[in-house]
C-alpha positions in Angstrom: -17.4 16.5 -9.6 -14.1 14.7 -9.1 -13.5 11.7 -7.8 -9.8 11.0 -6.7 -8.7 7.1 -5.6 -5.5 5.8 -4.0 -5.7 1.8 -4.1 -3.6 -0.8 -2.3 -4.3 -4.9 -3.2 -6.6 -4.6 -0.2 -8.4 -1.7 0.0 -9.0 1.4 -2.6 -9.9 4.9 -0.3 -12.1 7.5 -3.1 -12.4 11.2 -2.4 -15.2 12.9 -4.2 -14.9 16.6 -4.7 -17.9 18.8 -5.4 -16.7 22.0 -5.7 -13.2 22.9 -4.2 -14.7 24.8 -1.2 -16.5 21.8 -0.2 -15.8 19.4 2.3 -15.0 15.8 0.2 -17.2 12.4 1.0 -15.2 9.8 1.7 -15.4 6.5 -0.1 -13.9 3.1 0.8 -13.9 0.2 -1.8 -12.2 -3.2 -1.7 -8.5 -2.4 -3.1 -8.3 -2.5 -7.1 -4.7 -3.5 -8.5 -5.1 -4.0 -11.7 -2.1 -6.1 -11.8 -3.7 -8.7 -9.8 -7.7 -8.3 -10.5 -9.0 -8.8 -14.1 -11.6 -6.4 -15.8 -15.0 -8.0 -14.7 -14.0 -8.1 -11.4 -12.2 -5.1 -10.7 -15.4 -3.3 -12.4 -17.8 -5.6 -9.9 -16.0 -3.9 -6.9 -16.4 -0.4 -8.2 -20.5 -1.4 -9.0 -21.2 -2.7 -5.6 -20.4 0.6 -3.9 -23.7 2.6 -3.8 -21.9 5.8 -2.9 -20.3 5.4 -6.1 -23.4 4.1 -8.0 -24.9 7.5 -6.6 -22.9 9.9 -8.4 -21.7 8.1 -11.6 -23.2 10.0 -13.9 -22.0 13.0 -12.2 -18.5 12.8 -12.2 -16.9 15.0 -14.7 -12.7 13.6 -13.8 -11.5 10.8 -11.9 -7.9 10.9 -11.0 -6.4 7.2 -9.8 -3.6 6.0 -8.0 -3.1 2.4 -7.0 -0.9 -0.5 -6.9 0.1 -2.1 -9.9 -0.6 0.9 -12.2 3.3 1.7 -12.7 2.7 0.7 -16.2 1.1 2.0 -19.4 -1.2 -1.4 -19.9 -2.6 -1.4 -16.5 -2.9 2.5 -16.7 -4.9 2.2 -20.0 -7.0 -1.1 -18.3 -8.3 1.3 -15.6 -8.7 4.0 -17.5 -11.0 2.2 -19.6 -12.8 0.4 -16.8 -14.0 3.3 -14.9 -14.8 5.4 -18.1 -17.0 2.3 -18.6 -18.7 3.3 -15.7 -18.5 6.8 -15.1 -19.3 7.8 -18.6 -19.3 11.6 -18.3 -15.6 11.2 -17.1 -12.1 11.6 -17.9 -9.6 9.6 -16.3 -5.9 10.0 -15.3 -3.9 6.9 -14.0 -0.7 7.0 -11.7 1.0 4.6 -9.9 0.8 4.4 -5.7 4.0 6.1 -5.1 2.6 9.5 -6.7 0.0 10.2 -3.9 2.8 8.8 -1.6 4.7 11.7 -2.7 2.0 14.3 -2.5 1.3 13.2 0.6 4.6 13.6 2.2 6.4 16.6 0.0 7.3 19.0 -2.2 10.9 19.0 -1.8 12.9 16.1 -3.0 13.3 12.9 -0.9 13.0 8.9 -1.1 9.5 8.2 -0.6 8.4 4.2 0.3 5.1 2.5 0.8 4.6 -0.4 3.2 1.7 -1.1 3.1 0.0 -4.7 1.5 2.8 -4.7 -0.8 5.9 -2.2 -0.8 7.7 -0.1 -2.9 10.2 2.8 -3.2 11.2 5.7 -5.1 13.1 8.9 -5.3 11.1 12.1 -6.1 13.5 14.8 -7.5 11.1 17.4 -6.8 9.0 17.1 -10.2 9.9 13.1 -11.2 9.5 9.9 -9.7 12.1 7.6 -10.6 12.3 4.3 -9.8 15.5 1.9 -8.9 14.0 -1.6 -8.7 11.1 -2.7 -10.7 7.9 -3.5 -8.7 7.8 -7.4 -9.7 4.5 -7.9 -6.7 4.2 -10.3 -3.8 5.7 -13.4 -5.0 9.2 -11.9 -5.9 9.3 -8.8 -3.7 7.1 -6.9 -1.5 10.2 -6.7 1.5 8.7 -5.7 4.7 4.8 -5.3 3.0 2.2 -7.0 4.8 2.2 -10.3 2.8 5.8 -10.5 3.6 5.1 -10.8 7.0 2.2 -13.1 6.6 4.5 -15.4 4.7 7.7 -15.1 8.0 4.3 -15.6 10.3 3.0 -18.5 8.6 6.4 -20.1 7.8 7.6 -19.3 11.7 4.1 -21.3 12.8 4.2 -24.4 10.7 8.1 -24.2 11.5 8.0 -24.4 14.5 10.5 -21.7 15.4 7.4 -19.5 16.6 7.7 -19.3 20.7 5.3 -21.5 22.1 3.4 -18.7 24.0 3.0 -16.9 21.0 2.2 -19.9 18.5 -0.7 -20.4 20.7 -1.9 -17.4 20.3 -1.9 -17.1 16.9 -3.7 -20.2 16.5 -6.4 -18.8 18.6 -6.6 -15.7 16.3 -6.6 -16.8 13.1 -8.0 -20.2 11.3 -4.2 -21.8 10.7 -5.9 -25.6 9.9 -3.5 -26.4 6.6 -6.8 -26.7 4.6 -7.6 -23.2 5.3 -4.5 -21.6 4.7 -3.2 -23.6 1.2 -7.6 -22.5 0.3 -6.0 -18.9 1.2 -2.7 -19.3 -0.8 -3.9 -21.1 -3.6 -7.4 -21.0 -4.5 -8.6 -17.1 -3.4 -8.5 -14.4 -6.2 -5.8 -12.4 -3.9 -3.5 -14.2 -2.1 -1.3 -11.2 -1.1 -4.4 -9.7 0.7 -5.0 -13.1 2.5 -1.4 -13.2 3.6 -1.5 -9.5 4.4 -4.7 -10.3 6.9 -1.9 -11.9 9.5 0.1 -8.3 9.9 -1.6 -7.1 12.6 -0.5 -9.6 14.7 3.0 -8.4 14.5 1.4 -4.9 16.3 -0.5 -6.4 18.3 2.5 -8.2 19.6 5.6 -5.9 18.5 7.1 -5.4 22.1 7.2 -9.5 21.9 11.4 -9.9 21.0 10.6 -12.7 18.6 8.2 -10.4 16.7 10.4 -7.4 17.4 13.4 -9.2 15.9 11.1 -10.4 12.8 10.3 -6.8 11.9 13.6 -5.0 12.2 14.6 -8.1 9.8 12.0 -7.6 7.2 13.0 -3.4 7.4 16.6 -4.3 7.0 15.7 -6.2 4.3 13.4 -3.5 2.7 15.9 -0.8 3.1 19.0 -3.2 1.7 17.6 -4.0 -0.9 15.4 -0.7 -2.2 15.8 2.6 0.1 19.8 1.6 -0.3 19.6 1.9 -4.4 19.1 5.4 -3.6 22.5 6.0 -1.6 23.6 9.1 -3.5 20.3 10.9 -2.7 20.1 10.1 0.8 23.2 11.9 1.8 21.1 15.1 0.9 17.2 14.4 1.4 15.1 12.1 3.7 13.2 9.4 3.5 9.8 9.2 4.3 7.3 6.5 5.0 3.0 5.3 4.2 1.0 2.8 4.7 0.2 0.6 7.5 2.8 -1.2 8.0 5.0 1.5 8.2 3.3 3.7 10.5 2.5 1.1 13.2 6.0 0.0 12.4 7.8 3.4 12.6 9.6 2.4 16.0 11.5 -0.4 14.3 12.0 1.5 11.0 13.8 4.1 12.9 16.0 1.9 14.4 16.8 0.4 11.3 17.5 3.5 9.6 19.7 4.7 12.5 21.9 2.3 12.2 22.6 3.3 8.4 22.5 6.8 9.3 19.8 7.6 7.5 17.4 10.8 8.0 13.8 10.0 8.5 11.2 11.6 7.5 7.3 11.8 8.0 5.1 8.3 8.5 1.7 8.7 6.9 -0.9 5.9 7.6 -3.4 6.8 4.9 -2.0 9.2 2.1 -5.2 10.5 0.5 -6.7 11.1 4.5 -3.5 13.4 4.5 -4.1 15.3 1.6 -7.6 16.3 2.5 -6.7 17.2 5.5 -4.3 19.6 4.7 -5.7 20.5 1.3 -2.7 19.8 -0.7 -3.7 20.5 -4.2 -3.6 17.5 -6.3 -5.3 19.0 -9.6 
């Protein structure tokens, strides 16, 4: 058996592979970053999944991709966890933005994810390189979903939020100052509490204030990331996953017409994408 993974900070999505002519199960776990979960919890999440508990002992190679993996440490610390638990395994760690680029192509092109956090690279058609380092939610993260938590939150307690639409976020989320600084402050992921407000921003998009907030964060995204790859985008495209970017394609576009850059493909869910059109990943 093999059991593939592609983790954000908020939710982890496992394929498990019996043979290759069979149809995969599909496995969905709490997200496991090891840059932001320590061992004895990111272990606890993998435990409490009884699919997973099912077929532990059956699972011959387990190939990961997730958030915060980008370096050796935290490639070695998940390695070593799920080994720990799937003892007849082998395991093979990559950062997100490899199964972005499966997902999406073959050729070379810039390749982001928006998803609870962001992050961009260029894929030369067999290397990923990488412009910017990815320094998480409290530095970076442009246009992710705990960016636009934070522009929520500050545009609430602001009080530049339009009235009509201040209301109604109060109605939809618990915004008592206790609550949130509990969120901020005191829960073991933070950027997943502050991604929680995003769909909001969907929910509402054709709204000009929210409209306006999300072209701002995608400017800001693409100044400051898909822009260090300038010399590659006058040849190749760039594409988009995650979330945030799929349900925010119409003001991506935008944004990248008016740099005059090609777009590419919008993937919500890159592993959903690769079974579906069986794109080898072994």
């Amino acid at each position: 058996m093999i059991l593939v993974a592609d983790s954000g900070s908020t939710k982890c999505d496992w394929i498990l592979y019996n043979h290759k002519e069979s149809n995969p199960l599909k496995i969905r776990t709490k997200g496991l970053n090891p840059a932001v979960l320590n061992k004895k919890n990111f272990l606890k999440i993998v435990a409490s999944s009884k699919e997973l508990e099912s077929v532990k002992d059956r699972v011959q190679e387990i190939k990961f991709f997730g958030a915060g993996c980008g370096s050796k440490t935290n490639q070695q610390k998940v390695n070593e966890i799920l080994t720990s638990y799937f003892t007849n395994a082998k395991c093979t760690t990559k950062e997100d933005t490899m199964a972005a680029v499966l997902a999406t192509t073959k050729e070379p092109a810039v390749v982001c994810i928006l998803g609870t956090g962001s992050n961009c690279c260029y894929f030369d058609g067999q290397n990923i390189h990488m412009k910017t380092p990815a320094l998480g939610y409290l530095l970076m993260d442009e246009a992710s979903g705990n960016y636009f938590g934070k522009e929520l939150l500050k545009s609430y307690y602001y009080l530049t939020m339009p009235k009509e639409l201040a209301s109604l976020f109060n109605t939809e989320y618990s915004l008592n100052e206790k609550d949130v600084l509990k969120g901020l402050y005191q829960s073991k992921r933070p950027n997943k509490y502050l991604a929680g407000f995003a769909p909001f921003l969907f929910k509402y998009q054709e709204h000009k204030f929210i409209n306006d907030l999300l072209l701002d964060g995608f400017r800001t995204f693409v100044n400051h990331h898909v822009l260090k790859h300038r010399e590659a985008l006058k040849h190749v495209p760039v594409h988009f996953v995650g979330s945030i970017a799929f349900y925010g394609q119409k003001q991506i576009k935008q944004v990248l017409a008016e740099r005059g850059i090609t777009g590419g493909v919008f993937i919500k869910n890159p592993l959903d994408h690769i079974v579906e059109h069986k794109i080898n990943i072994h």
